[in-house]
N, C-alpha and C positions, 0 to 999 in steps of 0.2 A: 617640448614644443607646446604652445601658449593652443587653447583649442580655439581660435581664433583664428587661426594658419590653417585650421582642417579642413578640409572640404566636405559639405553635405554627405556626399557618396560615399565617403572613406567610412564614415561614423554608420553609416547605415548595412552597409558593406561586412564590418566587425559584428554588428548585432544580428545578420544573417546567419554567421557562421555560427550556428549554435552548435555546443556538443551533444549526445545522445545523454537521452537519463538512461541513467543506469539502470541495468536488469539484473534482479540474486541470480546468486550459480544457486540459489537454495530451490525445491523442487515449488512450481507454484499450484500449493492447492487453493482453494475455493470452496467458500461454502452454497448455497446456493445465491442468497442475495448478493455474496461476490463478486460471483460470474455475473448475474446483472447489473451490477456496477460497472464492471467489464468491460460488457456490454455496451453500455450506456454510453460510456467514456469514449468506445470505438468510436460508436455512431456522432457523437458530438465532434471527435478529429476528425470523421471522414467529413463532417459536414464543414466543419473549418475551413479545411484543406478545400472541399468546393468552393467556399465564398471565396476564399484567396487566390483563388486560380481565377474565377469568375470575375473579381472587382476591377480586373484589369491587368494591364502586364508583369511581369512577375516583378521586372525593375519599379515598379511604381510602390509597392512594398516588400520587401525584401523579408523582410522581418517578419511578417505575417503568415507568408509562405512557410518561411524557413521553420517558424514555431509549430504552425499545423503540422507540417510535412514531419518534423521530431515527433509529434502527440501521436501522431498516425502509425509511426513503424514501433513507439512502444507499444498502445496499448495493440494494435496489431497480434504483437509478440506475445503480450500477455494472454492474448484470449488462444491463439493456435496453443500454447503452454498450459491453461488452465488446466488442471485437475478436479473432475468435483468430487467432492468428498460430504456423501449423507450417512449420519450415522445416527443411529439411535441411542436413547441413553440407556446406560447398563453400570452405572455406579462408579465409573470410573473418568477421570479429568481425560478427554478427549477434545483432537480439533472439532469446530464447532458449536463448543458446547460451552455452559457458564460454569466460574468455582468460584466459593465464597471462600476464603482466606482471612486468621483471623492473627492478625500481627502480636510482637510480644508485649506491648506497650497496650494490647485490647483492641485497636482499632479492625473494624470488621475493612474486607473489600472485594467486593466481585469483579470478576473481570471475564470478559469471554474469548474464546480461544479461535482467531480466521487466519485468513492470507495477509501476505503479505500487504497487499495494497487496502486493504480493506482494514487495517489497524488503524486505530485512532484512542491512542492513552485516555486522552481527554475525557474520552467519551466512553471508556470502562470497555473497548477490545486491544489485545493485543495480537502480535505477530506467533504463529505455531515455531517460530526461529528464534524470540526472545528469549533472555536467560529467564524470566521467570516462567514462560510456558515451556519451556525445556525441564526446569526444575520441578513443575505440577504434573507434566503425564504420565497415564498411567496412573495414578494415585488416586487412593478410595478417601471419602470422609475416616476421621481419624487420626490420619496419615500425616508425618510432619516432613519437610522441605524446607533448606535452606536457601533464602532469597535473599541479594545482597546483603549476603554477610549475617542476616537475621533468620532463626528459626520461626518461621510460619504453619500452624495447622491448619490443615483442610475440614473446614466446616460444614460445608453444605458444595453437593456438584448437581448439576441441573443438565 
C-alpha cells in the first residue's frame, strides 16, 4: 500500500506501540557513579513522562507518551535492581575497577570494569558480563588471559 493511502493516525498509532528495551537476566550491579546515572536517567523519564501527559491529551501525541512511559518502566526497573558494589583495591582485576592489558602485537589498553548500562567501549569501560571482563577477574598483574582468541597480559590493575 502506497503511504499515501495511510491515514495520519494509522502511522502515529504504530509508532506508539513501542516495545520494552530489553532488561539482562545478568545480575545488575553498579558502581557508584552508575547508580547515579540511574538515577539521573529515572528522573529525566519521570519528567518526560510529566511533560507528556502535561502538553495535552494523550491522542495529541502518541508517541511521546508512549516513549516516556517505555524510559520510565525501564529505568524504573533498573534502579529497584541496582546492586551497588564498593570495593576497594586489593591487586586484583575487580568490578569497578581499571586493568591495563598489554596485547601480543605491544599495544597497551585500559579498560574499566561497571554495569551494564553504564559500559561505553568507546570510552575505555566495559560491561562485568563482557567476554573480556569475564576473562580478566579475579586476575593479578602478571597474569595472562585469553581475549578473542589473543593471549593478553595483565599489566597494571588500579
Amino acid at each position: 500500500m502506497s503511504v499515501a493511502f495511510t491515514r495520519e493516525e494509522d502511522l502515529e498509532a504504530t509508532a506508539a506501540d513501542l516495545p520494552d528495551r530489553p532488561i539482562s537476566p545478568h545480575p545488575n550491579l553498579v558502581t557508584p557513579s552508575g547508580l547515579a546515572a540511574i538515577e539521573a536517567a529515572l528522573a529525566s523519564a519521570r519528567a518526560a513522562w510529566s511533560a507528556a501527559q502535561a502538553h495535552g491529551s494523550i491522542e495529541a501525541d502518541r508517541t511521546a507518551m508512549a516513549r516516556a512511559t517505555r524510559d520510565l518502566r525501564y529505568w524504573s526497573a533498573r534502579r529497584a535492581t541496582a546492586q551497588l558494589v564498593e570495593t576497594g583495591p586489593d591487586g586484583r582485576v575487580r568490578f569497578g575497577g581499571s586493568v591495563t592489558i598489554e596485547r601480543e602485537d605491544g599495544r597497551a589498553q585500559t579498560w574499566r570494569i561497571t554495569g551494564e548500562d553504564q559500559a561505553d567501549p568507546a570510552a575505555g569501560s566495559v560491561s562485568h558480563v563482557s567476554p573480556l571482563a569475564v576473562a580478566l577477574m579475579g586476575k593479578t598483574v602478571g597474569d595472562e588471559a585469553v581475549v578473542a582468541g589473543q593471549t593478553v597480559e595483565i599489566i597494571a590493575v588500579d
